[in-house]
C-alpha positions in Angstrom: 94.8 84.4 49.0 91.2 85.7 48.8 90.3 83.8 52.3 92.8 85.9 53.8 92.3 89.3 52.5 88.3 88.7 53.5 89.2 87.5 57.0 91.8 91.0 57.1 88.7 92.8 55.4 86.2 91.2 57.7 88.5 92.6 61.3 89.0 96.0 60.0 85.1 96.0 59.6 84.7 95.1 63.4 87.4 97.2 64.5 86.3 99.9 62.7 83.0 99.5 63.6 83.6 99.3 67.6 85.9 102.6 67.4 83.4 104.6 65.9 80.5 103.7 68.4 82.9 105.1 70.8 83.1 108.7 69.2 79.6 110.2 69.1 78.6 113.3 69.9 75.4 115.1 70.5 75.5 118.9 68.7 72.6 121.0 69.1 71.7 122.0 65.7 69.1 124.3 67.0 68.3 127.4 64.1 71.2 126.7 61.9 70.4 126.6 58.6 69.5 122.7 57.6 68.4 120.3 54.3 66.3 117.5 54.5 63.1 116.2 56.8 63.3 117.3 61.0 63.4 113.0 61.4 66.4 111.7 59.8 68.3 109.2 61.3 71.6 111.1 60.3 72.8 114.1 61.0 75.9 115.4 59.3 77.4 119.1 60.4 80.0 120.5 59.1 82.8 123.1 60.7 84.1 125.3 58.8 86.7 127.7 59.4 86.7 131.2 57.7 90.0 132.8 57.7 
């Protein structure tokens, strides 16, 4: 039973893994108001809607 749920774990990861290299997207950041070092390897932006 645990063979099977880590070979059902293990594709997720790789399907998973392919979609989101599909789906990235370059936003300018530009003068927005920011945390951390210039360098990072992530950026993380958040949308928010004020209504």
């Amino acid at each position: 039973m645990k063979k099977i749920l880590m070979a059902c774990m293990c594709v997720l990861l790789i399907c998973s893994t392919a979609a989101a290299a599909e789906k990235r997207f370059a936003v300018p950041v530009g003068d927005s108001p920011s945390r951390g070092p210039k360098d990072a390897p992530v950026t993380i932006i958040e949308f928010i809607d004020f209504q």
